[in-house]
Every structure is written in structure tokens, then in C-alpha cells.
C-alpha positions in Angstrom: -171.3 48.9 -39.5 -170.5 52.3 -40.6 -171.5 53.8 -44.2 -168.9 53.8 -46.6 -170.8 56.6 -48.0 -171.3 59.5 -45.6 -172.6 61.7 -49.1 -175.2 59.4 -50.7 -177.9 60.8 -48.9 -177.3 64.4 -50.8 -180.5 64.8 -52.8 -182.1 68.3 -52.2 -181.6 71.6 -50.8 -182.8 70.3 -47.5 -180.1 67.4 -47.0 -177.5 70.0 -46.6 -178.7 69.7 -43.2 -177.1 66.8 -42.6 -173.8 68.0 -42.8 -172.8 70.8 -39.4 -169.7 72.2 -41.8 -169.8 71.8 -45.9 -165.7 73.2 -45.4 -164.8 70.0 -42.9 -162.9 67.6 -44.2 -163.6 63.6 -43.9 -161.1 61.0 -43.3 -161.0 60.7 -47.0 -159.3 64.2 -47.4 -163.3 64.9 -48.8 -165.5 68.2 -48.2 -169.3 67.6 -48.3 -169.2 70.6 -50.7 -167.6 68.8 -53.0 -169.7 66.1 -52.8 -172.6 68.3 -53.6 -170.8 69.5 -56.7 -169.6 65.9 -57.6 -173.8 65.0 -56.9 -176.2 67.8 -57.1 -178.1 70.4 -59.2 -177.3 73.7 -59.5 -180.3 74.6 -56.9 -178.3 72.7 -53.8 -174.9 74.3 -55.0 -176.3 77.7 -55.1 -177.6 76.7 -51.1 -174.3 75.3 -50.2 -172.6 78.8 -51.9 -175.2 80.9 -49.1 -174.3 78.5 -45.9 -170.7 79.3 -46.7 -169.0 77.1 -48.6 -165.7 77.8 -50.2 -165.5 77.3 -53.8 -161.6 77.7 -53.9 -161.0 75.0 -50.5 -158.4 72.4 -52.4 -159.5 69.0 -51.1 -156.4 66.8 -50.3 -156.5 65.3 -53.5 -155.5 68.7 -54.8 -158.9 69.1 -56.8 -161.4 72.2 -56.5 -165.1 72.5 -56.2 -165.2 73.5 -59.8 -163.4 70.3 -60.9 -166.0 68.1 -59.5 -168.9 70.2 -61.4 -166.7 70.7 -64.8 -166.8 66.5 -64.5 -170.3 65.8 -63.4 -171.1 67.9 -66.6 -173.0 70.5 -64.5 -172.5 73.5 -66.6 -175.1 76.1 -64.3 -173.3 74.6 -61.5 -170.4 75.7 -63.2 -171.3 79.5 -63.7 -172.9 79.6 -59.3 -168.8 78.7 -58.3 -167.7 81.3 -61.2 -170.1 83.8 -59.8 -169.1 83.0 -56.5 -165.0 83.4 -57.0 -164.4 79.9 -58.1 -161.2 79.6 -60.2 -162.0 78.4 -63.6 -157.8 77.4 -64.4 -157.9 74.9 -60.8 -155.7 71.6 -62.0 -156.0 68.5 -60.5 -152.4 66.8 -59.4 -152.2 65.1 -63.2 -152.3 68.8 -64.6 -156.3 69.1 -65.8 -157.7 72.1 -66.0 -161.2 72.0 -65.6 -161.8 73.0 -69.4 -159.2 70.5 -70.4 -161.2 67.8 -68.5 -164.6 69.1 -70.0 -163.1 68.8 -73.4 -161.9 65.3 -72.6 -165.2 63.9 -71.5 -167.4 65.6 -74.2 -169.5 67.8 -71.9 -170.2 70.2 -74.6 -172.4 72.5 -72.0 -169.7 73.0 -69.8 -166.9 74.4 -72.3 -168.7 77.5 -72.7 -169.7 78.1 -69.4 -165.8 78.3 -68.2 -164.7 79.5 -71.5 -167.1 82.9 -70.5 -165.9 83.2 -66.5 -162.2 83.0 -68.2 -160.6 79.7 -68.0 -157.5 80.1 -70.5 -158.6 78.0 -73.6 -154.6 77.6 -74.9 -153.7 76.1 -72.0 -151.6 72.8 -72.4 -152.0 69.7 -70.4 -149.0 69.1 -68.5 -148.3 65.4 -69.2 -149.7 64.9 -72.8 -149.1 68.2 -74.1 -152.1 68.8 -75.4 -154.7 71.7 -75.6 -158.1 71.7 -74.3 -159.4 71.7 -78.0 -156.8 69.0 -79.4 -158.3 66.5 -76.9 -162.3 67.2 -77.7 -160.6 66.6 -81.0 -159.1 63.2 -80.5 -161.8 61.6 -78.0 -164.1 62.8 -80.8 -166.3 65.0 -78.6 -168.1 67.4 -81.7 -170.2 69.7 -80.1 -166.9 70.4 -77.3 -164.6 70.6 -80.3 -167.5 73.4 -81.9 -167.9 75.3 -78.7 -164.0 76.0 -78.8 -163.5 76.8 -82.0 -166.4 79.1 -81.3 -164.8 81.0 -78.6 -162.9 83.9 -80.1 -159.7 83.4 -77.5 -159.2 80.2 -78.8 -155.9 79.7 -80.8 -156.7 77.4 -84.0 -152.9 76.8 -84.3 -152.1 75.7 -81.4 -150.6 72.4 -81.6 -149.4 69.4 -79.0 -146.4 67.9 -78.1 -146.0 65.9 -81.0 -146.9 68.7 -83.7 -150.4 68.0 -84.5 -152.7 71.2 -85.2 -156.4 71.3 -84.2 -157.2 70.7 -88.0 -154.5 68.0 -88.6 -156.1 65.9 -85.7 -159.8 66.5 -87.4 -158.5 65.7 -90.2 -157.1 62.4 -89.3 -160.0 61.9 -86.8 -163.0 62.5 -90.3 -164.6 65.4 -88.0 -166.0 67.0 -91.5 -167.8 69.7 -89.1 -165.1 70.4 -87.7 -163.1 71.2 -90.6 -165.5 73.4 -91.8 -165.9 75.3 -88.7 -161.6 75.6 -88.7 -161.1 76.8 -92.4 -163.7 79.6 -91.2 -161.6 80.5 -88.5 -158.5 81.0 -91.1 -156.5 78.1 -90.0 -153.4 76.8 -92.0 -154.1 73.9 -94.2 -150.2 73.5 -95.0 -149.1 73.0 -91.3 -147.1 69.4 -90.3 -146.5 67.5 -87.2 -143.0 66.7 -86.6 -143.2 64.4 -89.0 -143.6 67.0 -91.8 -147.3 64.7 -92.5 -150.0 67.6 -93.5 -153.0 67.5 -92.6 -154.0 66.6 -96.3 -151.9 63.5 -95.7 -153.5 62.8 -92.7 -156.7 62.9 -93.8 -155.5 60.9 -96.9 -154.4 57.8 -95.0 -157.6 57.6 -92.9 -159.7 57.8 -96.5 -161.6 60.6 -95.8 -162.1 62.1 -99.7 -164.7 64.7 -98.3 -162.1 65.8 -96.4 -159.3 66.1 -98.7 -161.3 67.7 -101.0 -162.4 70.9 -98.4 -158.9 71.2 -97.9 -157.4 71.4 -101.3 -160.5 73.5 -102.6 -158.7 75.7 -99.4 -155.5 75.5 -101.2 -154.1 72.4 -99.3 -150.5 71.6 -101.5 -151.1 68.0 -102.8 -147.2 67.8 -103.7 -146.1 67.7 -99.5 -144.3 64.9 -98.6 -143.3 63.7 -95.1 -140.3 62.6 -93.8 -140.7 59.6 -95.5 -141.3 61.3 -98.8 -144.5 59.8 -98.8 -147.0 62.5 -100.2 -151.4 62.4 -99.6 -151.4 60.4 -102.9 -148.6 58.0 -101.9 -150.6 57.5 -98.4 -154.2 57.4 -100.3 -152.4 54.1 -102.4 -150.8 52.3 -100.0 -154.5 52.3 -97.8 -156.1 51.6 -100.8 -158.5 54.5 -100.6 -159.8 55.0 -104.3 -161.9 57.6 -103.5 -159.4 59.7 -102.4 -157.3 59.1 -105.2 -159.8 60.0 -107.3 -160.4 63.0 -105.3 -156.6 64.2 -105.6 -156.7 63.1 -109.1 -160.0 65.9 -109.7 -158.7 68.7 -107.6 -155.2 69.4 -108.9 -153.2 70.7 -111.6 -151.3 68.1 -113.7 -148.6 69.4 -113.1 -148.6 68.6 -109.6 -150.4 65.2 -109.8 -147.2 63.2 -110.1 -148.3 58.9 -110.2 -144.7 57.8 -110.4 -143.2 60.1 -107.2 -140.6 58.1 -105.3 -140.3 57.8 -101.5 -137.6 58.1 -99.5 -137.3 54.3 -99.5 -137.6 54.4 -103.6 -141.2 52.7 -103.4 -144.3 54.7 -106.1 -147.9 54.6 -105.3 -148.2 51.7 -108.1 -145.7 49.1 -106.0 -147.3 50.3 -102.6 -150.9 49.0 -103.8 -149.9 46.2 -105.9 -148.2 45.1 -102.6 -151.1 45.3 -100.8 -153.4 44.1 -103.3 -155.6 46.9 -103.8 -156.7 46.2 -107.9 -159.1 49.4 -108.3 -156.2 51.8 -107.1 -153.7 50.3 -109.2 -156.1 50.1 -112.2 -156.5 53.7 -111.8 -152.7 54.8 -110.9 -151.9 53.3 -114.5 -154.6 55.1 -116.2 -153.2 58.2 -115.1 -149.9 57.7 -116.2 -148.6 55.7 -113.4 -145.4 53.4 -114.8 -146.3 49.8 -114.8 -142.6 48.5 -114.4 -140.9 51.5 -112.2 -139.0 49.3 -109.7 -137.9 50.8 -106.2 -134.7 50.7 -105.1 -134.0 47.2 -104.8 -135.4 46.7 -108.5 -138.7 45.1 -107.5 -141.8 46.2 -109.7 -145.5 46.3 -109.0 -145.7 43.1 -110.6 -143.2 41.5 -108.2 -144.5 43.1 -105.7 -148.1 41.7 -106.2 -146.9 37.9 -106.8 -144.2 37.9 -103.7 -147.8 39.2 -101.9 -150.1 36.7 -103.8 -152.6 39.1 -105.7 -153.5 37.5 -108.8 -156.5 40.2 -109.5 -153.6 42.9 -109.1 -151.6 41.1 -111.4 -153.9 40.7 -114.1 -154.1 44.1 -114.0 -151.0 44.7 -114.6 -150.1 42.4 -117.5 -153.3 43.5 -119.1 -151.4 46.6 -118.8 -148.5 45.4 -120.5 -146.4 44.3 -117.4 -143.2 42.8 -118.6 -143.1 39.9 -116.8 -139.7 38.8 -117.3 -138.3 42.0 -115.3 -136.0 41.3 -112.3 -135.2 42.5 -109.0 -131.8 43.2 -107.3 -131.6 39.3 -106.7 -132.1 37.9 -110.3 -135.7 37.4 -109.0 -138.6 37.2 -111.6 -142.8 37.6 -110.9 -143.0 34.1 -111.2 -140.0 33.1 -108.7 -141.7 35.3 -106.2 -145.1 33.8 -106.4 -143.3 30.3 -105.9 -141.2 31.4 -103.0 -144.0 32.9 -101.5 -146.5 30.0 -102.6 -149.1 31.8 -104.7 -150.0 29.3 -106.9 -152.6 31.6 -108.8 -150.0 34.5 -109.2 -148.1 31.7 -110.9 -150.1 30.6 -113.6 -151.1 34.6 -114.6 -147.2 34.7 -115.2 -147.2 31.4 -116.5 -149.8 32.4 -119.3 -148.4 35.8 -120.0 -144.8 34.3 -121.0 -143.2 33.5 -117.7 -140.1 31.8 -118.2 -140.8 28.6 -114.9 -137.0 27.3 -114.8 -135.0 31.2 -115.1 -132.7 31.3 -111.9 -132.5 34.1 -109.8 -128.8 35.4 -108.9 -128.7 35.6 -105.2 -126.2 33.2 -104.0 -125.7 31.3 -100.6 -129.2 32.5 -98.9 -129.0 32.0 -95.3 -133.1 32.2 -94.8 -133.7 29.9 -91.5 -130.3 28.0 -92.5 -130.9 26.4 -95.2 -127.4 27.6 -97.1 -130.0 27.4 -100.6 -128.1 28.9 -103.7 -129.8 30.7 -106.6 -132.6 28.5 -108.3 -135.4 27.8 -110.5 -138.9 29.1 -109.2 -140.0 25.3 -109.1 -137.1 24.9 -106.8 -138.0 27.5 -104.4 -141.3 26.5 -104.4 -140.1 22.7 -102.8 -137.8 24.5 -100.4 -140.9 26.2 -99.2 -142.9 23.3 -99.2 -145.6 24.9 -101.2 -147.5 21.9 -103.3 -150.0 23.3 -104.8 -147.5 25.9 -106.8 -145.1 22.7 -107.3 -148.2 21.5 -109.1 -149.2 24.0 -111.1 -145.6 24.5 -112.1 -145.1 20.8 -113.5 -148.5 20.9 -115.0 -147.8 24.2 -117.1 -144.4 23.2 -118.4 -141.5 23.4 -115.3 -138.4 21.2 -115.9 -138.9 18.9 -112.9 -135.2 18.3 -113.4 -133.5 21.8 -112.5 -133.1 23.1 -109.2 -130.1 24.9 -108.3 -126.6 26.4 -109.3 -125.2 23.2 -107.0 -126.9 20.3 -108.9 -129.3 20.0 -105.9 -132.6 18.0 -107.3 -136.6 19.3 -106.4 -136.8 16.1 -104.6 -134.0 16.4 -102.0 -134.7 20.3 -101.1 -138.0 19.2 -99.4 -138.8 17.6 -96.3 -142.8 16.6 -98.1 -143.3 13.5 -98.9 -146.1 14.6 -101.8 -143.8 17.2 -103.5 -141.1 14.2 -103.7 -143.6 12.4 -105.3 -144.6 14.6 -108.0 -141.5 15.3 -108.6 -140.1 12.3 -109.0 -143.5 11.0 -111.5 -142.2 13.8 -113.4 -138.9 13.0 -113.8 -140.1 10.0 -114.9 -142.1 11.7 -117.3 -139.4 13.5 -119.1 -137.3 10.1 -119.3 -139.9 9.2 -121.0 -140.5 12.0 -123.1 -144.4 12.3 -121.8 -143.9 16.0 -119.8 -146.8 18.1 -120.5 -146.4 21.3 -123.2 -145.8 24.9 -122.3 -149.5 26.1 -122.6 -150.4 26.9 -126.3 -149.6 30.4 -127.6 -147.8 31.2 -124.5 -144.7 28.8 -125.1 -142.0 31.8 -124.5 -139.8 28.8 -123.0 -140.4 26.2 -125.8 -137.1 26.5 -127.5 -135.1 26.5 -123.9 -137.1 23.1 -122.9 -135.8 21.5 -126.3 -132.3 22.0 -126.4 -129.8 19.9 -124.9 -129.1 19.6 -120.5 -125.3 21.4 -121.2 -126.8 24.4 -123.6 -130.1 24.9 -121.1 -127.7 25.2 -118.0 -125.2 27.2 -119.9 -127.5 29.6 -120.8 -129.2 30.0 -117.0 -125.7 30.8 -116.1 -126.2 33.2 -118.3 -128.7 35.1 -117.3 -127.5 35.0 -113.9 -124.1 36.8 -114.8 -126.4 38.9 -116.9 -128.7 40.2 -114.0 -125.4 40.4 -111.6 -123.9 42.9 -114.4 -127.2 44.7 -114.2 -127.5 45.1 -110.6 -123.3 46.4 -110.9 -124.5 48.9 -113.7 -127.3 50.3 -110.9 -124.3 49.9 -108.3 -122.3 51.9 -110.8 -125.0 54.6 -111.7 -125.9 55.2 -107.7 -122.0 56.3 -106.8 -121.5 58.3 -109.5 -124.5 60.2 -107.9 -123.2 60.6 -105.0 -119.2 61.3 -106.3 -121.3 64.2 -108.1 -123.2 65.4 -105.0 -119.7 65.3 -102.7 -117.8 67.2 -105.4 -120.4 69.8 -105.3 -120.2 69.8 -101.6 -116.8 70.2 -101.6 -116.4 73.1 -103.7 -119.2 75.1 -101.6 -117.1 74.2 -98.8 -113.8 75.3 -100.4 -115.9 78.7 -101.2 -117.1 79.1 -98.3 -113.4 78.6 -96.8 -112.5 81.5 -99.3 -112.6 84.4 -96.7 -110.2 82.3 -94.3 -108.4 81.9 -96.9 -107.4 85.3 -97.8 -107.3 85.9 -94.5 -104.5 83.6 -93.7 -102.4 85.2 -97.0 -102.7 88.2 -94.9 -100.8 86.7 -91.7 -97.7 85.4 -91.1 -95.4 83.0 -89.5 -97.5 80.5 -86.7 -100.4 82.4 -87.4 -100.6 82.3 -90.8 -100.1 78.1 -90.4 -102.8 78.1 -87.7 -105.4 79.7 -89.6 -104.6 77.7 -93.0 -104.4 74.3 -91.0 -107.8 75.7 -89.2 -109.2 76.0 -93.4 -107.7 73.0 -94.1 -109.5 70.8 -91.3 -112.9 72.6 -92.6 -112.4 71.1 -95.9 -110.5 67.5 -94.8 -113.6 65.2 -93.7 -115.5 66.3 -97.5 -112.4 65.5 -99.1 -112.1 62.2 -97.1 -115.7 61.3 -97.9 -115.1 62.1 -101.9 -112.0 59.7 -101.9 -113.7 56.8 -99.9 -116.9 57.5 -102.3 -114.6 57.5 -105.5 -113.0 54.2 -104.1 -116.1 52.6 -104.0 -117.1 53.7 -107.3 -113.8 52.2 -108.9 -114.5 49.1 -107.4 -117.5 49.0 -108.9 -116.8 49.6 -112.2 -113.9 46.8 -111.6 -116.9 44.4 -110.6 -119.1 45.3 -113.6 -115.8 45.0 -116.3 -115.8 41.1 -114.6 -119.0 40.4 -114.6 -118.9 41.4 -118.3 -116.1 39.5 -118.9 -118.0 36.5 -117.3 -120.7 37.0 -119.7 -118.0 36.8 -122.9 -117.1 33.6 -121.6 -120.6 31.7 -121.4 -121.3 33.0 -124.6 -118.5 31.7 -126.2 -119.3 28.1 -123.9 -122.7 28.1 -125.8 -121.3 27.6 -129.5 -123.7 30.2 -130.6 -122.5 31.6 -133.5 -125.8 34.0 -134.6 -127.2 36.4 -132.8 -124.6 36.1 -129.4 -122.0 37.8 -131.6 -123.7 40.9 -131.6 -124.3 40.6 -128.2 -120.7 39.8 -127.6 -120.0 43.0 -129.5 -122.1 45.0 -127.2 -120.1 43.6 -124.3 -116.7 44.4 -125.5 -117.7 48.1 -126.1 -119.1 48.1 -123.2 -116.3 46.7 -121.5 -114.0 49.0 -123.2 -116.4 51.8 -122.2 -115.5 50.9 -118.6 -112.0 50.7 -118.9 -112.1 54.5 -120.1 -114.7 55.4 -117.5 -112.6 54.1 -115.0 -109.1 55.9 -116.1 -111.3 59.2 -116.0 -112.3 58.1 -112.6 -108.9 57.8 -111.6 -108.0 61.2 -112.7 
């Protein structure tokens, strides 16, 4: 049977013998002078070089002599096919250079030996677009990475095809060497993929402090934000790297240390921890000056964010930092009715204890989560639909009226498909007919007077807080198009500026041209204007929506009988209402 392996007998200088030609090719598309550079010292490749062999003959592969010695990490084998004429730029057929390929497997010895018979170090690999140095970089080959950087023709800002620089990828990769050895070399610190993420902020989300701190002692900007809007800080939080929060915190003006910045999608380092449930980071967010209530976009706060997520450690944190825990989302939805719907029991009873109100509805009406058509509800009511018992039992055991559930009338009992949250329930209802439920827990009893008055009054006045938060989440509507009616009508009068010229030029003309050029001004100007009028629609709409839901408001509180303190509310309301009426006439002008 023949030998797979004509080569495997290449050892020394003397088994070049074996072979008649080291040029011929095999059936394979293989030279044995290849094979010896693939296999042998640098003694047997200097023999091979003085029988003749051709350090430039392609083999049918498309790979070099060199190629095989750059892999086989042969660096003196490396300077005889230099010496010899060997090219130092060959490629294989995926686009390698032989330094590229060095790089990539970490033989260190190599890199210099090309780099010195002139193998371009910029040169980008065809497929991934990246530099010889970028890859040492990423495969996390140190010594290759240092050998390049070393190498004076080496470009330090040379960066792939997504954006990345050599230091944003040592960065990201924790190569603190590296770093070092790049600053040296001048290169930018500010520089950003094409994601506009720094290498600060790359460094950040990977939680390498020792890293951020080189780089803003190099005057790395702190205040950089991606895409996203997400700044090193922002990233730092939502990783829950402390250290590097600490680091920012000790390295930059306090002017530029901003806790309470806002992404792109309205979220603060403070809601990005507490969602994550990262205690230390938020601890130290709010002692330096983070907000402990700033909501995002859709009005959920850190404390929300931390019960929906089931962090009881983050929320103690808060509250002890005076979290208001009756704050709601866009939905009407409290701390407490996130914990239940997400079936935290533990997140519960910290809101419980703080002043938690157990049986406030939230305001989102007909939900259409995995069709269950479920209207807005009582956090006890969520908590059945969910199936979550232990919460259920906490609940009823701090004070939860076993006998609300939704805006429909629909009971705990008959939400839930679990035969041992129907049971509770329904031993608590029993309870209550007797008058045996268990007290609100002493000192916290925020809910006490609600629980006593009568089943009309407590409805009426969960209504009410429903309209209340709807009118809230129309005032936030409200507030968020005037915004924009303010940023079109800026836009529109730069464009109308900008149409100036044209303008003056068309007084000039006459007749058809004199048309064409003003129509020509006028279609410039037509799609802002369009956008203003569809923007100040939307905004008058609004306002008609908040005037009713104040008007809804009025109503229930004159349902309730109240005749204290809900005039003076009521007296709010008609200002206010009053307030919109005039808003909206200005509107319309």
C-alpha cells in the first residue's frame, strides 16, 4: 500500500536526498520544498535554498514557500527565503499575507523577521478587513501585538472593516501592555468604530478600570456617547462594573461626570443597574447625585425596574434612599404591581413595608399578553393571572383585599387556572365576611383608611386613580409634541432662510420662469410644512384627550361625596382644564 505521506521522512539535511527535484510537484499540487518549510529547521531550508529550490514556486493551492515557514512559526527559516528572494506580501487564495497569518497564530518570532525583509505591516485582510496588528490584537497574541507596534512602519490608526482601531480592540480585549505600548506611539484615545463606541466605552463594558483609567489620564473624553447615547459610564452600570465607575467617578471633572444622562432610548445608569440587579453600582450612582425616581421614557423608575426584575437587595437600596414607591409607569403600573406580575414575592413585601398601596390598579386596559383579553387590575390580581403563589401569599398575608381584581368585576379566584391560589383566595374571602383579614403591617398602614371604607367609595376611588395616571401619561403625551412642534418650527424657518436666495431670485424673473422657480422654493419648503401641520394635529388631539381625561376626573370626584379636600383638587382640575382650553386656541392659531 502506498504512503499517504511521501514527506514524513524529512528530518535532516541528508533526507533531501530522497527527493530527485524539491521544484516537482506531487499529485497533491505539493513541492517537497514546501514540505521542508512546512517541517524542517532552518539548517535543511538553507540546503534545500543551495540544491535549487524556488522560494517564489506557487504550489497549486496558491501558497508560497514563505507561507508554510511564517505558519510553522520558523522565524530563521523565515529570513534564509528573504535572503534568498522569497516574497514576504505572498497571500494564500483566502487573502493571508504571511504577516497577517503570523499575527493570527501568535508566532511572535516571526513578525519581526518579515516586518525587517519588508512585508507591508498595513496591509488588510481581504475577507475580514482587518490589519495584521488588529488580529494579534483580537486572538490575543501579546508579544505579536508588541512586535508590531514596535515596528516604526506600522500605522497605529489603522482600523478594520467595522471601525475598530488597534487601541479600541485592546481596549475591549484588557491587553493593559498593549495600551501602554499604543499611547507611546501617539495613538488617538477619542477614536470610534462605526458605532461612534470609544475606546473608553469599550474598555468600560468589558470592566477593565486599569484600562479606563490609562486612557482618561491620556485625555480619553468620559462625556462620548454612542449611537445609542450610551456613554463609558452608562456601559460601566448596566455591566455592573463598580470599579470602573469608581474609576470614571475619580478621574473627571464634575462637570462632566453626569449620573442622570439619558440614552437614546430614555434609560440613566440608575434604571440600567437596578434592572439588572447590580446593588453596589446603584448604591454608588445615588451617592453621586444619581436621581432615585428619574423614569425613562415609558415612566418606569429604578424602583420599577428592580421589582419587574425581582431585586429585593436593589430595592432596599433604593427606598432606603427615599424611593417613592407609589410612582407609576406609562401603564398606571406601581413597584409593587410589577413585582406581582413578574412574581417576586420578596420585592413585594420591601414595597409592602415601605407604604405600598397592594389593591392600586394600573391603567392599561384590554392586555392582549398570550390572550388572555385581562383589563387593568390590582397587583394581587396580576399575581393569580400569573399563577404566582407565593406572591398571592404574601399579598393576602400583608393586607391585599382578596376581593378586588379587575375593572370588569372579574374575582382572584376565576383569573387562575391553580387550584392552591383558588384556595387561598377563597379562605380569604371568607375571612373578610367574617371580618378576620389580617392588618396592614403596623406603622406601614398607608392603605388602612382605603381598606375601611365602604366597596362603592374603595372602587370609586381606584377609578380614580386610573383616570388620574391616564391624565398623567396625556400631560407627558402633551409635553413630548410640543417638543417637537418647537423643533419643526425651527426647521422650517432655517429652511425658509435658506430658500431666501431663490427667493429673490425668482422676484427677479418673470413670466413661466418666475413661476418655475417659486414653485421649485415652494416644493423645498412643502414636506416641513406638511410635517409641522400633521405634528400640530397630533398635538391638538392631545390636548383634546387630556381636557377629557380631566373632565373624567371631575366626575369621580363628585361620585365620591367628598366634600373636604377633593374640592381643592377639583379646583386644580378646572384651572387646569381651562388652561387647556386656552393652550389649545393658541395652538390653533
Amino acid at each position: 500500500m502506498a504512503d499517504d505521506d511521501p514527506y514524513k521522512k524529512l528530518e535532516g539535511v541528508e533526507s533531501l536526498s530522497l527527493f530527485k527535484d524539491l521544484n516537482a510537484f506531487d499529485d497533491k499540487g505539493k513541492t517537497p520544498f514546501y514540505a521542508v518549510c512546512a517541517r524542517c529547521g532552518p539548517d535543511v531550508i538553507e540546503a534545500a535554498l543551495k540544491k535549487g529550490a524556488n522560494p517564489l514556486l506557487e504550489m497549486k493551492n496558491g501558497k508560497q514557500p514563505m507561507y508554510a515557514a511564517a505558519k510553522a512559526g520558523n522565524a530563521e527559516g523565515v529570513r534564509m527565503l528573504l535572503a534568498a528572494g522569497g516574497n514576504p506580501d505572498s497571500v494564500n487564495p483566502l487573502g493571508y499575507t504571511c504577516l497577517w497569518l503570523a499575527c493570527e497564530l501568535g508566532n511572535h518570532e516571526v513578525v519581526p523577521a518579515l516586518l525587517e525583509g519588508g512585508a507591508d505591516a498595513n496591509v488588510l485582510e481581504t475577507r475580514s478587513g482587518t490589519t495584521p496588528l488588529v488580529v494579534a490584537l483580537s486572538q490575543g497574541h501579546v508579544e505579536a501585538a508588541l512586535a508590531m507596534i514596535a515596528f516604526a512602519g506600522t500605522d497605529v490608526e489603522v482600523t478594520d472593516a467595522v471601525g475598530c482601531s488597534p487601541l479600541w480592540v485592546a481596549c475591549s480585549e484588557g491587553l493593559t501592555d498593549v495600551v501602554d505600548a499604543l499611547i507611546a506611539r501617539n495613538a488617538n484615545v477619542n477614536t470610534v468604530n462605526q458605532h461612534k463606541r470609544s475606546s473608553l466605552q469599550a474598555a468600560a463594558l468589558q470592566g477593565h478600570a486599569a484600562i479606563c483609567a490609562k486612557l482618561l489620564a491620556a485625555d480619553a473624553d468620559p462625556s462620548s456617547v454612542d449611537e445609542n447615547g450610551e456613554s463609558a459610564a452608562y456601559a460601566a452600570a448596566l455591566n455592573g462594573h463598580l470599579e470602573v465607575l469608581q474609576t470614571i467617578s475619580d478621574n473627571v471633572l464634575g462637570n462632566v461626570w453626569e449620573p442622570d444622562e439619558v440614552t437614546m432610548d430614555g434609560e440613566t445608569p440608575l434604571i440600567s443597574a437596578a434592572w439588572y440587579g447590580y446593588a453596589e453600582c446603584c448604591e454608588f450612582l445615588l451617592k453621586n447625585g444619581a436621581s432615585v425616581d428619574k423614569p425613562n421614557f415609558g415612566g418606569k423608575t429604578p424602583l420599577i425596574a428592580a421589582c419587574w426584575r425581582g431585586h429585593p437587595k436593589v430595592a432596599q437600596v433604593l427606598l432606603g434612599n427615599r424611593a417613592d414607591v407609589s410612582k407609576v409607569d406609562e401603564h398606571g403600573r406601581t413597584a409593587l404591581w410589577a413585582a406581582c406580575r413578574g412574581g417576586n414575592p420578596e420585592c413585594a413585601e420591601v414595597c409592602l413595608k415601605s407604604g405600598g398601596d397592594p389593591d392600586q390598579m394600573d391603567n392599561r386596559q384590554g392586555w392582549a399578553e398570550a390572550g388572555a383579553g385581562v383589563a387593568s387590575c390590582t397587583p394581587l390580581f396580576a399575581a393569580c393571572w400569573q399563577g404566582h403563589f407565593a406572591v398571592v401569599k404574601k399579598m393576602l398575608e400583608m393586607g391585599a383585599d382578596p376581593a378586588l381584581g379587575d375593572v370588569e368585576n372579574r374575582s382572584n379566584s376565576e383569573v387562575t387556572e391553580k387550584d392552591d391560589i383558588k384556595a387561598i383566595i377563597l379562605e380569604y374571602m371568607d375571612l373578610k365576611k367574617m371580618g378576620s383579614l389580617p392588618p396592614p403591617p403596623k406603622g406601614k398602614g398607608a392603605f388602612a383608611k382605603v381598606q375601611q371604607q365602604g366597596d362603592r367609595q374603595k372602587q370609586i376611588s381606584k377609578d380614580l386613580r386610573a383616570k388620574e395616571a391616564h391624565k398623567e401619561a396625556q400631560v407627558q403625551a402633551v409635553a413630548k409634541l410640543r417638543a417637537e412642534v418647537a423643533q419643526m418650527e425651527k426647521k422650517l424657518v432655517d429652511k425658509r432662510k435658506e430658500t431666501e436666495p431663490m427667493t429673490a431670485e425668482a422676484e427677479s424673473l418673470e413670466g413661466e420662469e418666475k413661476a418655475k422657480k417659486l414653485e421649485e422654493v415652494a416644493a423645498r419648503i412643502k414636506p416641513d410644512e406638511d410635517a409641522l401641520k400633521k405634528c400640530k394635529d397630533k398635538l391638538n388631539e392631545a390636548l383634546s384627550e387630556l381636557e377629557n381625561a380631566q373632565k373624567a376626573c371631575l366626575d369621580l370626584m363628585e361620585d365620591s361625596g367628598n366634600s373636604g379636600g377633593e374640592s381643592k383638587a377639583k379646583t386644580r382640575f378646572r384651572r387646569a382644564s381651562r388652561l387647556m382650553r386656552i393652550s389649545m386656541s393658541l395652538n390653533n392659531k
